[in-house]
mmCIF file of the N, C-alpha and C atoms, coordinates in Angstrom:
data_MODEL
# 
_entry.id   MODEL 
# 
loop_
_atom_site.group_PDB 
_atom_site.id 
_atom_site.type_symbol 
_atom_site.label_atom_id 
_atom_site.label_alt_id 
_atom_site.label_comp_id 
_atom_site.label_asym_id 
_atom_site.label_entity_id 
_atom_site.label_seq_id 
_atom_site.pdbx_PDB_ins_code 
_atom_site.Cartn_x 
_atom_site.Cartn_y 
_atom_site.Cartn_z 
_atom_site.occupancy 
_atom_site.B_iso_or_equiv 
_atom_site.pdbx_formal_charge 
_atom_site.auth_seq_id 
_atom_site.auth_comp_id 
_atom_site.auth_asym_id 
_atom_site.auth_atom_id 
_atom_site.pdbx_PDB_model_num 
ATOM 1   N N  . UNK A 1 1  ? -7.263  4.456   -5.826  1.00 0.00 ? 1  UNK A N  1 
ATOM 2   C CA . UNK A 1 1  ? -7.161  4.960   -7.170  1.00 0.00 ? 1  UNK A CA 1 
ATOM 3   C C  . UNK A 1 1  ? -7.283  3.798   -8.130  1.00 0.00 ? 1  UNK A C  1 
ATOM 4   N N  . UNK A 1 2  ? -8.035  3.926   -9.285  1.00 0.00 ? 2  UNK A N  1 
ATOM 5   C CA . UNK A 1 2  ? -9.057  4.758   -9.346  1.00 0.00 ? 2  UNK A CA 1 
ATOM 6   C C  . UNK A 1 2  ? -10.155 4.755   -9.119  1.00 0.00 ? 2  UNK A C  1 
ATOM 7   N N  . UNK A 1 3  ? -10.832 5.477   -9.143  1.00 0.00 ? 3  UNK A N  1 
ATOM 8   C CA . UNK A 1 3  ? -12.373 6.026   -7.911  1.00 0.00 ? 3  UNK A CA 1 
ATOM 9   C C  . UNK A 1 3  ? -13.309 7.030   -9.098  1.00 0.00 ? 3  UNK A C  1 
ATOM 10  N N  . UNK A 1 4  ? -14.599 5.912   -9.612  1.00 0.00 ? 4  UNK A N  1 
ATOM 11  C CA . UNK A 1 4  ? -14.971 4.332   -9.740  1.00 0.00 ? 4  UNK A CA 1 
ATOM 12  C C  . UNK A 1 4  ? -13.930 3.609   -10.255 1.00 0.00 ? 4  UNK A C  1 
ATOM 13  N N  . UNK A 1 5  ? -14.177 2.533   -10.101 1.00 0.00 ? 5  UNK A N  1 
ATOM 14  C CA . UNK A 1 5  ? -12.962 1.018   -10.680 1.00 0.00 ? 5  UNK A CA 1 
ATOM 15  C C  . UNK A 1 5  ? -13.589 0.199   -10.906 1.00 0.00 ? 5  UNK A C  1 
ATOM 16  N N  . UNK A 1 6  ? -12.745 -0.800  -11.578 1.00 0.00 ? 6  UNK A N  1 
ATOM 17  C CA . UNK A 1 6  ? -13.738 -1.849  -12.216 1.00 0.00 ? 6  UNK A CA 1 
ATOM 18  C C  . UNK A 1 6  ? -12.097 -2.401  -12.895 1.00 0.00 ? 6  UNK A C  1 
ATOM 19  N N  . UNK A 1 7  ? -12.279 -3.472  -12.147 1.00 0.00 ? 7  UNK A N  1 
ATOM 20  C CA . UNK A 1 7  ? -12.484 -4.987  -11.211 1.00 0.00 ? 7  UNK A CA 1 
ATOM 21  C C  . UNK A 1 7  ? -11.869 -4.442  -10.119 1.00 0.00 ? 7  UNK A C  1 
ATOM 22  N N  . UNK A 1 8  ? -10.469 -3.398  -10.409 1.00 0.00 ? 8  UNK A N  1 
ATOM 23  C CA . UNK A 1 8  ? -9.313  -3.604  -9.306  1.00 0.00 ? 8  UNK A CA 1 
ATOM 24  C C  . UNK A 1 8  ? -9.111  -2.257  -9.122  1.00 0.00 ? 8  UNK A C  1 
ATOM 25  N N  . UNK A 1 9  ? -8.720  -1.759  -7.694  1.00 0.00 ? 9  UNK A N  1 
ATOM 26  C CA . UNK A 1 9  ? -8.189  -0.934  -7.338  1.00 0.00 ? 9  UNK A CA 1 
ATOM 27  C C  . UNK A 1 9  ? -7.040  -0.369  -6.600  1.00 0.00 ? 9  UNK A C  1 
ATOM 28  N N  . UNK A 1 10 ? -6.883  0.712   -6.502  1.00 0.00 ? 10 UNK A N  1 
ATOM 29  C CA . UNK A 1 10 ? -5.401  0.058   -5.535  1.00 0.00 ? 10 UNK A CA 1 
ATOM 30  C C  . UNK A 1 10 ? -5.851  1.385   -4.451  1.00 0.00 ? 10 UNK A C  1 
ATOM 31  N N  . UNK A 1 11 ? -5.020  1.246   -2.925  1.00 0.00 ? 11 UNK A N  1 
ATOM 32  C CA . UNK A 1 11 ? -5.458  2.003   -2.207  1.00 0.00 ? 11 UNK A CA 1 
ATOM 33  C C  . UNK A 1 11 ? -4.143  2.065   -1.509  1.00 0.00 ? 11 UNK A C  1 
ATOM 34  N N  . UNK A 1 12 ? -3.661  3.489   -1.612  1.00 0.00 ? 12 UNK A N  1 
ATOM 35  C CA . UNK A 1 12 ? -2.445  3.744   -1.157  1.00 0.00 ? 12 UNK A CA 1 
ATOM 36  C C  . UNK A 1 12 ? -2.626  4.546   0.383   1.00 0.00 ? 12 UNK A C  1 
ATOM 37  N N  . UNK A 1 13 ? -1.247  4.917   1.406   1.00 0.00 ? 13 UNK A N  1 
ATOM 38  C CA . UNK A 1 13 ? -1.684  5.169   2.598   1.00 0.00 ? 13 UNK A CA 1 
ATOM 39  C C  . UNK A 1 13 ? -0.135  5.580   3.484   1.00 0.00 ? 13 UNK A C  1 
ATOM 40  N N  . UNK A 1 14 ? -0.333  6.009   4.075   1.00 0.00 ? 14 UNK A N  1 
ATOM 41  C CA . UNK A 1 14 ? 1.594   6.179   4.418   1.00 0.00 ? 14 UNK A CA 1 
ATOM 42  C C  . UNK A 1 14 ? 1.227   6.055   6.031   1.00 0.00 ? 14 UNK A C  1 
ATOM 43  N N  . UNK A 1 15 ? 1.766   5.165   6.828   1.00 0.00 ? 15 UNK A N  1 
ATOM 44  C CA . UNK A 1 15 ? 2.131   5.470   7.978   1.00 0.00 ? 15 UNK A CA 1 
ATOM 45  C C  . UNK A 1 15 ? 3.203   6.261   8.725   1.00 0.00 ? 15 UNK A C  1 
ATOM 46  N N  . UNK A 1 16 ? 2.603   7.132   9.633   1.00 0.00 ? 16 UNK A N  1 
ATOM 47  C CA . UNK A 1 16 ? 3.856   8.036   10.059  1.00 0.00 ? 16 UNK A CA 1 
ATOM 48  C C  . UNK A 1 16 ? 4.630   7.402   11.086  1.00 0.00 ? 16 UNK A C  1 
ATOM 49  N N  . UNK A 1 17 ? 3.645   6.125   12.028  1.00 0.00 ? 17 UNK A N  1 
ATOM 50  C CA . UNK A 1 17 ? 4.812   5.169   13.159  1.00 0.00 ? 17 UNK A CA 1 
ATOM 51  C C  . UNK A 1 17 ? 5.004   3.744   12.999  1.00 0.00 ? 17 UNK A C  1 
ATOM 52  N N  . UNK A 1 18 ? 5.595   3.116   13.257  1.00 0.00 ? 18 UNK A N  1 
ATOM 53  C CA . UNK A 1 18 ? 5.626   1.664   13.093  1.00 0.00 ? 18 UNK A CA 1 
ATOM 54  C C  . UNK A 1 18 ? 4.600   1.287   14.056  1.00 0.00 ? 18 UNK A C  1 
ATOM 55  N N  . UNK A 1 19 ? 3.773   0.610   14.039  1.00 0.00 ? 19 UNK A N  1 
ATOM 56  C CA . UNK A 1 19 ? 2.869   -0.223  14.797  1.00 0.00 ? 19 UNK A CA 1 
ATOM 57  C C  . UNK A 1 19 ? 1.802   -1.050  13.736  1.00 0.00 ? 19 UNK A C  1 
ATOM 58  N N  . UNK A 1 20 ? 0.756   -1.757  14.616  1.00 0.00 ? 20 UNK A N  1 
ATOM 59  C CA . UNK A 1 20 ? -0.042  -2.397  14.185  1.00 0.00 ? 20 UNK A CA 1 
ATOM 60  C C  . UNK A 1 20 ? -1.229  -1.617  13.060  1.00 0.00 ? 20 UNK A C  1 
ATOM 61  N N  . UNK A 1 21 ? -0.878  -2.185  12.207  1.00 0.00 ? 21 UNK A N  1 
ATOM 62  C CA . UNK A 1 21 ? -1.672  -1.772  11.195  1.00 0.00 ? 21 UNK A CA 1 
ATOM 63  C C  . UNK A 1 21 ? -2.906  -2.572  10.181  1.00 0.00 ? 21 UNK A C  1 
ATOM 64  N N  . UNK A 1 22 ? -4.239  -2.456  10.280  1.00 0.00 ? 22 UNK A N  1 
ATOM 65  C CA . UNK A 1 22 ? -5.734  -3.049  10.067  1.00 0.00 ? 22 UNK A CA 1 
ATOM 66  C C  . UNK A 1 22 ? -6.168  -1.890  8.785   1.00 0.00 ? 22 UNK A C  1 
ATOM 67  N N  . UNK A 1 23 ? -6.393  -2.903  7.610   1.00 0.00 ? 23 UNK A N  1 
ATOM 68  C CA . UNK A 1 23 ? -7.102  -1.823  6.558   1.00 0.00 ? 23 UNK A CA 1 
ATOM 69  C C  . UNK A 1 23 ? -8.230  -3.354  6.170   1.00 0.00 ? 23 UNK A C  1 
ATOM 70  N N  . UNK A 1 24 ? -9.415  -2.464  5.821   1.00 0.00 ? 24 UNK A N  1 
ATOM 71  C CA . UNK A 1 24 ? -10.786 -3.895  6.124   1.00 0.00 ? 24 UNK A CA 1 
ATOM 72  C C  . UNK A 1 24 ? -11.277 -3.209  4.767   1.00 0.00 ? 24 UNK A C  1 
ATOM 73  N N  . UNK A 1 25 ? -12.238 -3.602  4.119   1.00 0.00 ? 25 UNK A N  1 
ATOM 74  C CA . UNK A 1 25 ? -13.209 -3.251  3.199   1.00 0.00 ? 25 UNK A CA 1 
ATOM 75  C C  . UNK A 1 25 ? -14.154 -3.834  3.618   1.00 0.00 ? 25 UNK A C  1 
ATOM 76  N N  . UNK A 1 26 ? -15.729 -3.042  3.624   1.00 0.00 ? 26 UNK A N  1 
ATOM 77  C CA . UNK A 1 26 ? -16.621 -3.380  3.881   1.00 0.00 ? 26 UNK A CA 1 
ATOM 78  C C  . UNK A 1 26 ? -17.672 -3.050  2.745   1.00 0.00 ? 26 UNK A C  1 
ATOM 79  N N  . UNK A 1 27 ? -19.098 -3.435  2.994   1.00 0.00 ? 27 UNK A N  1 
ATOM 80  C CA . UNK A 1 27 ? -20.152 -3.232  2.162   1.00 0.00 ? 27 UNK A CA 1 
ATOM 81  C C  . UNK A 1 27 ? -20.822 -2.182  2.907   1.00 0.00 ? 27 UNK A C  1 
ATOM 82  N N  . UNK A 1 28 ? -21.791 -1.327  2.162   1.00 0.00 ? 28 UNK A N  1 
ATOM 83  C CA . UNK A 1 28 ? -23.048 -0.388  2.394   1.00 0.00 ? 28 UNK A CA 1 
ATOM 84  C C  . UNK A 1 28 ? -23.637 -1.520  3.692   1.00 0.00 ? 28 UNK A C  1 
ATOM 85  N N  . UNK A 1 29 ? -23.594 -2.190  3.960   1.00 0.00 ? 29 UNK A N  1 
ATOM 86  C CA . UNK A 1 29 ? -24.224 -2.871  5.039   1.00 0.00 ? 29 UNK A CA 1 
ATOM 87  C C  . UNK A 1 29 ? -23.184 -2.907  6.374   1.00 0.00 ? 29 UNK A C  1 
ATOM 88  N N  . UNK A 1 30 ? -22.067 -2.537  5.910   1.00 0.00 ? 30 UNK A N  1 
ATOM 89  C CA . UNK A 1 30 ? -21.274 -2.383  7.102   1.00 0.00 ? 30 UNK A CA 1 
ATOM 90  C C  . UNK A 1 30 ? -20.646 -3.852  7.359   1.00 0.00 ? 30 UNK A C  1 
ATOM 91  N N  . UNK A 1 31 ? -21.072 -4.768  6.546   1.00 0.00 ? 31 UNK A N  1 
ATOM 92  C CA . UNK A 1 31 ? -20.371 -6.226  6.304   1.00 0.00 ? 31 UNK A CA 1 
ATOM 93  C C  . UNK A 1 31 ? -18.690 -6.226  5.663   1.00 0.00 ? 31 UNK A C  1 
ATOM 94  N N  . UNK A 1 32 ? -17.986 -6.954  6.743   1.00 0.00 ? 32 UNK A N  1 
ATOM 95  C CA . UNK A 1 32 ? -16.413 -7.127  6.174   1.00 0.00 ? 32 UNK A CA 1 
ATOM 96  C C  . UNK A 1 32 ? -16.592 -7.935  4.901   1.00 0.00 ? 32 UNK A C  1 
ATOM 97  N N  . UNK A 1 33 ? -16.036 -7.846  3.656   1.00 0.00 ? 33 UNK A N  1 
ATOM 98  C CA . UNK A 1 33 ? -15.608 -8.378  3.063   1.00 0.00 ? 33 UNK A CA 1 
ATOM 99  C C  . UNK A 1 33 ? -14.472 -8.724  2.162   1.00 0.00 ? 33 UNK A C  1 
ATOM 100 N N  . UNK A 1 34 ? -13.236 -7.627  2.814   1.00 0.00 ? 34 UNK A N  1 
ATOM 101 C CA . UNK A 1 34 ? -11.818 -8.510  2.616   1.00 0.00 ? 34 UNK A CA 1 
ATOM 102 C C  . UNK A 1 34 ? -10.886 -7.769  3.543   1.00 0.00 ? 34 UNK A C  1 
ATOM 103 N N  . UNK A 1 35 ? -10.203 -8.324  4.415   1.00 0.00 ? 35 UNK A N  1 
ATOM 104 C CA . UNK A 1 35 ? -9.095  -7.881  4.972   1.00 0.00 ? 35 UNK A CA 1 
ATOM 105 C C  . UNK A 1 35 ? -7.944  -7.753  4.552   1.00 0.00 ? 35 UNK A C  1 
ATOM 106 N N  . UNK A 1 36 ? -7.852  -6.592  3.816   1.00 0.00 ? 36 UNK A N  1 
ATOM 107 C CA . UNK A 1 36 ? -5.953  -6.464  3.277   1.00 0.00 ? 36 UNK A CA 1 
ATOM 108 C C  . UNK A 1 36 ? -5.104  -6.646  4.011   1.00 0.00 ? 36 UNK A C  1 
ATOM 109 N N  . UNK A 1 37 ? -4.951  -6.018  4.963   1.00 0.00 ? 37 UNK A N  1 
ATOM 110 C CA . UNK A 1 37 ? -3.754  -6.116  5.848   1.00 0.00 ? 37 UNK A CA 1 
ATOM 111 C C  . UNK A 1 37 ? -4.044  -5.678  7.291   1.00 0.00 ? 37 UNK A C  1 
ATOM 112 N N  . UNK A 1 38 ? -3.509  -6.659  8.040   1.00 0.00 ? 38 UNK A N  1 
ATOM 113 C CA . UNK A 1 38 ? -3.721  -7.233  9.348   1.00 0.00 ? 38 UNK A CA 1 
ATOM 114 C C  . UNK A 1 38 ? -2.555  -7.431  10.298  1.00 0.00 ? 38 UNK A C  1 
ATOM 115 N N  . UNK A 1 39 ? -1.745  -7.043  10.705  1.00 0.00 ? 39 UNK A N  1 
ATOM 116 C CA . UNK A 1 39 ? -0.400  -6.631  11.113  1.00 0.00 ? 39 UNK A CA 1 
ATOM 117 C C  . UNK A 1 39 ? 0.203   -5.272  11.461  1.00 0.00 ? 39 UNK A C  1 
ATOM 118 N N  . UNK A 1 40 ? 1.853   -5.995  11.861  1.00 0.00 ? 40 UNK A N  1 
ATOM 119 C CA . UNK A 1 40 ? 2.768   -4.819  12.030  1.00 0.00 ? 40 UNK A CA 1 
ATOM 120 C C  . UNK A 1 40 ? 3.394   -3.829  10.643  1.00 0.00 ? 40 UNK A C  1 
ATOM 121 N N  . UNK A 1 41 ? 3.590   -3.374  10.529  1.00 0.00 ? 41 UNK A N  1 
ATOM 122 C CA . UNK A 1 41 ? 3.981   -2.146  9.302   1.00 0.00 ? 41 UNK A CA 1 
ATOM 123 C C  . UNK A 1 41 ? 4.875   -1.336  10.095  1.00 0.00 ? 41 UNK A C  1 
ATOM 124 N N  . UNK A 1 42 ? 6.074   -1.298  8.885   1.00 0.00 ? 42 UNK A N  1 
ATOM 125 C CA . UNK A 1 42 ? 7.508   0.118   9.525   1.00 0.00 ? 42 UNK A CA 1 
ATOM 126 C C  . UNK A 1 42 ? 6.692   0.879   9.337   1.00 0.00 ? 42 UNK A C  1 
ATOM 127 N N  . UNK A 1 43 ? 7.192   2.335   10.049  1.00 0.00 ? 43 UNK A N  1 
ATOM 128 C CA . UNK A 1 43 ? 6.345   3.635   9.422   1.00 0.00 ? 43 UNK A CA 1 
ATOM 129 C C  . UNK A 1 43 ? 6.908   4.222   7.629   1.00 0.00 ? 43 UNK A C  1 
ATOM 130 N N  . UNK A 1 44 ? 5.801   4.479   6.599   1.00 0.00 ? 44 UNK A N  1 
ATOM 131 C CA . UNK A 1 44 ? 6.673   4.688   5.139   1.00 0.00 ? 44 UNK A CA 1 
ATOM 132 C C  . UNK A 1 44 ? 4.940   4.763   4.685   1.00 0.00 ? 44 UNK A C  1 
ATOM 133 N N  . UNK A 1 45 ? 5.077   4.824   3.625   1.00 0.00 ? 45 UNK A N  1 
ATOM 134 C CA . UNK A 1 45 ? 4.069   5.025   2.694   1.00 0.00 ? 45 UNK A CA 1 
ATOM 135 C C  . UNK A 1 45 ? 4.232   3.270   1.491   1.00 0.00 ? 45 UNK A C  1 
ATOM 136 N N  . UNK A 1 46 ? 2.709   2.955   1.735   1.00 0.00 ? 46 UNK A N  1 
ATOM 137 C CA . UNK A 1 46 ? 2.155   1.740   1.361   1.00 0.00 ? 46 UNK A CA 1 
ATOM 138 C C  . UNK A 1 46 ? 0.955   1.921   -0.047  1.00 0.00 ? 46 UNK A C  1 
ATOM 139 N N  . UNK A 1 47 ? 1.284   0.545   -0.978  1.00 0.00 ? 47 UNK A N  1 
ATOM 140 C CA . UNK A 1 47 ? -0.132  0.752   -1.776  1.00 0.00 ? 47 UNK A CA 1 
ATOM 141 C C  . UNK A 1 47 ? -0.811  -0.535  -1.639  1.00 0.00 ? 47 UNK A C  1 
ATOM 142 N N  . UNK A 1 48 ? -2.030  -0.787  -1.664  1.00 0.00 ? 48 UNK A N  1 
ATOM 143 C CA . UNK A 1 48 ? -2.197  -2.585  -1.768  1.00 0.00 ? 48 UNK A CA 1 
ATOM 144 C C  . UNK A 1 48 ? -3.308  -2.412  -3.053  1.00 0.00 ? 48 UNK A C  1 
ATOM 145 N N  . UNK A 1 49 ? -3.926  -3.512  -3.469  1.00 0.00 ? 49 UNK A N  1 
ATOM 146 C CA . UNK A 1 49 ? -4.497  -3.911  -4.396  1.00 0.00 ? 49 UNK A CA 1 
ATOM 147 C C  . UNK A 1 49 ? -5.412  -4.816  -3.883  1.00 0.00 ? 49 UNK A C  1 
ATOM 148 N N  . UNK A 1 50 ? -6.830  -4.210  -4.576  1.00 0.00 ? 50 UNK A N  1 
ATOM 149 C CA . UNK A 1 50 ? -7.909  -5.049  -4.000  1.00 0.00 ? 50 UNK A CA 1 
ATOM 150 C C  . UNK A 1 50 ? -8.704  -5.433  -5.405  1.00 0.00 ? 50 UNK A C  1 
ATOM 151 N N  . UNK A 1 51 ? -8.745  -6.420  -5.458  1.00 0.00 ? 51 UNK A N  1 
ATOM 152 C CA . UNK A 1 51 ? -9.233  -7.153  -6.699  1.00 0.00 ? 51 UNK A CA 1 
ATOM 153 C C  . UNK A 1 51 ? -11.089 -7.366  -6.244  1.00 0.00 ? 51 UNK A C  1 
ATOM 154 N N  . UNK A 1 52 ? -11.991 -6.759  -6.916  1.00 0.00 ? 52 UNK A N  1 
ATOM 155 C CA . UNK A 1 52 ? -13.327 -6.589  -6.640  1.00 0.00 ? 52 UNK A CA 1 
ATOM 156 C C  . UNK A 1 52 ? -14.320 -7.146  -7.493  1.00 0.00 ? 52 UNK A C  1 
ATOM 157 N N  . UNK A 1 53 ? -13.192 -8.341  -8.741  1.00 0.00 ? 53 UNK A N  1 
ATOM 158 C CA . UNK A 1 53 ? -13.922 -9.489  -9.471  1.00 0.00 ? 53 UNK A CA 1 
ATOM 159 C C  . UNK A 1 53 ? -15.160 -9.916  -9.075  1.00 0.00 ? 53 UNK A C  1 
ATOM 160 N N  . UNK A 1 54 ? -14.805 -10.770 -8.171  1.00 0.00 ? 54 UNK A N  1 
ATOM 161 C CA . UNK A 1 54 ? -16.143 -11.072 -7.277  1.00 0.00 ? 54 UNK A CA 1 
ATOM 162 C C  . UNK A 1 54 ? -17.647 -11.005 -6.705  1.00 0.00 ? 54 UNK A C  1 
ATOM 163 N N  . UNK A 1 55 ? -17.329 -9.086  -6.621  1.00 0.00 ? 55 UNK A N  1 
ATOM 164 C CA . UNK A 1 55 ? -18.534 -8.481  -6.023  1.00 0.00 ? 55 UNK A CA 1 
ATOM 165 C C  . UNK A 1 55 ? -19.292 -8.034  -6.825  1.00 0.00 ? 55 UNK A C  1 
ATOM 166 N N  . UNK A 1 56 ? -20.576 -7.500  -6.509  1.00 0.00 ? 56 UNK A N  1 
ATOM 167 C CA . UNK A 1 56 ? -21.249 -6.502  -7.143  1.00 0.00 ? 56 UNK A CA 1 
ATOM 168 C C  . UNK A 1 56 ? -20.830 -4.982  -7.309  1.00 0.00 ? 56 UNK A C  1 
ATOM 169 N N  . UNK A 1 57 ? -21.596 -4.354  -8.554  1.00 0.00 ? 57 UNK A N  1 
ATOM 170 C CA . UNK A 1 57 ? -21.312 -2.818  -8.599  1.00 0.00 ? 57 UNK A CA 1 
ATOM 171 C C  . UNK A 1 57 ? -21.561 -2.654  -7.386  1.00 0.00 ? 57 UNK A C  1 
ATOM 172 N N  . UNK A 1 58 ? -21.561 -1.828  -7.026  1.00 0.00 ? 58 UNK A N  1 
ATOM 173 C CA . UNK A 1 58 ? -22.037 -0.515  -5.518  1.00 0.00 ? 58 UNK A CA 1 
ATOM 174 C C  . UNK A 1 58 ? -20.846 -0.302  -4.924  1.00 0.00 ? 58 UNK A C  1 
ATOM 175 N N  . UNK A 1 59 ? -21.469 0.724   -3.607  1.00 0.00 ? 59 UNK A N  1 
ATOM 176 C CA . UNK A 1 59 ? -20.547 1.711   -2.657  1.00 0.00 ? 59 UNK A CA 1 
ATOM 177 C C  . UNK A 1 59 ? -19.636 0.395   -1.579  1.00 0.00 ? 59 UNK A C  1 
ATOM 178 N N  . UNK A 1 60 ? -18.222 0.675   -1.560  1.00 0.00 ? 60 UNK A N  1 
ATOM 179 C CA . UNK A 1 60 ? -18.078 0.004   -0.788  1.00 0.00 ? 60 UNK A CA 1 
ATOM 180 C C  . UNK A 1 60 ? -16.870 0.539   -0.054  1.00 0.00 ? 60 UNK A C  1 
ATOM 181 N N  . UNK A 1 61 ? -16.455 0.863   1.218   1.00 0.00 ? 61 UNK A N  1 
ATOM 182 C CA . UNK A 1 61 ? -15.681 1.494   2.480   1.00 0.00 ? 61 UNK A CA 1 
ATOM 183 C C  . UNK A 1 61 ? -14.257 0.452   2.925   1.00 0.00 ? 61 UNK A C  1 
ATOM 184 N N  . UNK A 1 62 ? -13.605 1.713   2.836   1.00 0.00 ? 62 UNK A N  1 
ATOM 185 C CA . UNK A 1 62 ? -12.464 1.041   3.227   1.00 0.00 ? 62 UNK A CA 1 
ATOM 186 C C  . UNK A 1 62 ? -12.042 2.163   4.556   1.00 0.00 ? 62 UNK A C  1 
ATOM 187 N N  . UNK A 1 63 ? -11.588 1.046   5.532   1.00 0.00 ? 63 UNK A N  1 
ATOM 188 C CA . UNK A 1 63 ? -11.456 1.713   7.074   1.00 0.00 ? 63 UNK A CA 1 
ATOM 189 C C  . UNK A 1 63 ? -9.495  1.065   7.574   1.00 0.00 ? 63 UNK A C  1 
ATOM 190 N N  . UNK A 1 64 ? -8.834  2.202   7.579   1.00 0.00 ? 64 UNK A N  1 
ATOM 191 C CA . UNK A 1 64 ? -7.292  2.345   8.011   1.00 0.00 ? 64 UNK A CA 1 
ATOM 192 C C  . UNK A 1 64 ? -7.352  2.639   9.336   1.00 0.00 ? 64 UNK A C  1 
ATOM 193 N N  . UNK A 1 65 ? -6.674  1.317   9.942   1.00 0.00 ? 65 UNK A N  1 
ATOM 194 C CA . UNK A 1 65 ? -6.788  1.643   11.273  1.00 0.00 ? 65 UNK A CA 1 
ATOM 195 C C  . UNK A 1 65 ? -5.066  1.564   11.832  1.00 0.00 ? 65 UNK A C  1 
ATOM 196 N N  . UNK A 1 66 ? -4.530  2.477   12.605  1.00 0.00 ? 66 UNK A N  1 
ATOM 197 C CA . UNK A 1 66 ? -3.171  2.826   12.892  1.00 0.00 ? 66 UNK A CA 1 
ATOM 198 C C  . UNK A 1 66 ? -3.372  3.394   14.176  1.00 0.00 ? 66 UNK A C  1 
ATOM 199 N N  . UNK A 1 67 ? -2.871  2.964   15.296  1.00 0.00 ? 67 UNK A N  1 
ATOM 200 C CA . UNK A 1 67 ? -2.598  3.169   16.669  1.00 0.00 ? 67 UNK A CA 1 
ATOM 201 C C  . UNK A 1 67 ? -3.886  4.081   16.984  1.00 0.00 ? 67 UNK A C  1 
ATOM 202 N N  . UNK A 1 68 ? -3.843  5.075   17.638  1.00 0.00 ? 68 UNK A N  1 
ATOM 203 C CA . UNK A 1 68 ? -4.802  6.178   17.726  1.00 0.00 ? 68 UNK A CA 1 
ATOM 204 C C  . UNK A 1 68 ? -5.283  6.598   16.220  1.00 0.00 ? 68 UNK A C  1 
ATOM 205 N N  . UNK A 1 69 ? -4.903  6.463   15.089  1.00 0.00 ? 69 UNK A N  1 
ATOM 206 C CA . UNK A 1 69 ? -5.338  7.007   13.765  1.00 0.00 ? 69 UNK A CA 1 
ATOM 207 C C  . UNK A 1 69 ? -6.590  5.676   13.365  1.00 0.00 ? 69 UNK A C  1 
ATOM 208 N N  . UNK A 1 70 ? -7.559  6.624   12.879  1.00 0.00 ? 70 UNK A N  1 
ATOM 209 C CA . UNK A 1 70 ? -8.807  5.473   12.074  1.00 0.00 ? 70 UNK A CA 1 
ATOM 210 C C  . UNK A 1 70 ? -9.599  6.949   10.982  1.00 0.00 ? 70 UNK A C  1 
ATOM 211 N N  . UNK A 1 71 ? -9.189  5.990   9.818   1.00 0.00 ? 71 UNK A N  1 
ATOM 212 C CA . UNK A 1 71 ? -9.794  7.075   8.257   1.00 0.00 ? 71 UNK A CA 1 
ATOM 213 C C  . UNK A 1 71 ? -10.350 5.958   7.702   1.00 0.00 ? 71 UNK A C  1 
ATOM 214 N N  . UNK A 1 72 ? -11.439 6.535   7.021   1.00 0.00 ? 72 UNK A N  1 
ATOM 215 C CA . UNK A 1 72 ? -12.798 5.628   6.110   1.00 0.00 ? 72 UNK A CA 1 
ATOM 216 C C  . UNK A 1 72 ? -12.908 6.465   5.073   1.00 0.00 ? 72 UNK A C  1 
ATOM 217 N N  . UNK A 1 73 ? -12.511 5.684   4.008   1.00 0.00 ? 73 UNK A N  1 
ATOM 218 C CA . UNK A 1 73 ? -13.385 6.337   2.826   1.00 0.00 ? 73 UNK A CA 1 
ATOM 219 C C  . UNK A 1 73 ? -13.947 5.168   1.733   1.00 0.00 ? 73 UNK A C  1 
ATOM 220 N N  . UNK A 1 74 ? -14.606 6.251   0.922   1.00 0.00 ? 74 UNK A N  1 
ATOM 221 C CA . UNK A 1 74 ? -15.652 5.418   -0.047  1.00 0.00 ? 74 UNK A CA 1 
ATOM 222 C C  . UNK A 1 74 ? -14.907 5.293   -0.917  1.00 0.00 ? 74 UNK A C  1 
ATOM 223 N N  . UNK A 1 75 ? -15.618 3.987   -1.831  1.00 0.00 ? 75 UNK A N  1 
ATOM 224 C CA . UNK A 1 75 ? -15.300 3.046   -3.407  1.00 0.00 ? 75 UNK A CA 1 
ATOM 225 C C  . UNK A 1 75 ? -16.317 3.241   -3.916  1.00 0.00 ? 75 UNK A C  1 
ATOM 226 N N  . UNK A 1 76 ? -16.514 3.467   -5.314  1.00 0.00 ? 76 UNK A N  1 
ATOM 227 C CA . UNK A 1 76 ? -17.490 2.810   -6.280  1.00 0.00 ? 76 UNK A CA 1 
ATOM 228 C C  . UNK A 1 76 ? -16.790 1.582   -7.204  1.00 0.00 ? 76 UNK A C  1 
ATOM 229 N N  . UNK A 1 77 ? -17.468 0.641   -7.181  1.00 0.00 ? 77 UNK A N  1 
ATOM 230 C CA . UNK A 1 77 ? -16.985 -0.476  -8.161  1.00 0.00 ? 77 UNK A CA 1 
ATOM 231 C C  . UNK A 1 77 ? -18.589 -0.300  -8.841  1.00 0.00 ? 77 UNK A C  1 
ATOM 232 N N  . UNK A 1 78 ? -18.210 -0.178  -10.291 1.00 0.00 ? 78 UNK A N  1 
ATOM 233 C CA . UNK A 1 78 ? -18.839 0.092   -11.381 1.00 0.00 ? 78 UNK A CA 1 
ATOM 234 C C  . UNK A 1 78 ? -18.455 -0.626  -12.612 1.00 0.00 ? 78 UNK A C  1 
ATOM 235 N N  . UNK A 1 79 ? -19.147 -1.545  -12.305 1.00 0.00 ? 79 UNK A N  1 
ATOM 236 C CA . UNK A 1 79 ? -18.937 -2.698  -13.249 1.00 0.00 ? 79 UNK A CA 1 
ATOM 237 C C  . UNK A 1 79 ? -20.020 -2.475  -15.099 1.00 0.00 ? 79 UNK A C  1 
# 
């Protein structure tokens, strides 16, 4: 939220178990370009902040990865 953004967004997410928890952003090319969070997580509901200064406008994917759980969805950064 919010979805387009421009510079920053934030991307909220709730885990239902404690375990290892991977949220990546990638490009339309399927290229990583920032790893939010890379670790263990209690189970609760999370927001992080991805600052998208940097990049170009376009589509760009964010992939939540949680034990057996994996959800992808789309960004527009619209600069």
């Amino acid at each position: 939220y919010p979805n387009p953004f421009n510079p920053a967004t934030k991307i909220r997410f709730a885990i239902p178990s404690s375990g290892n928890v991977k949220l990546t952003v990638f490009n339309e090319l399927g290229q990583t370009v920032a790893q939010l969070v890379d670790g263990f997580l209690n189970n609760g509901s999370y927001e992080v902040d991805w600052n998208a200064g940097s990049f170009s406008s376009g589509v760009y994917y964010y992939k939540l990865e949680s034990g057996e759980f994996v959800e992808t969805k789309k960004m527009i950064l619209n600069k």
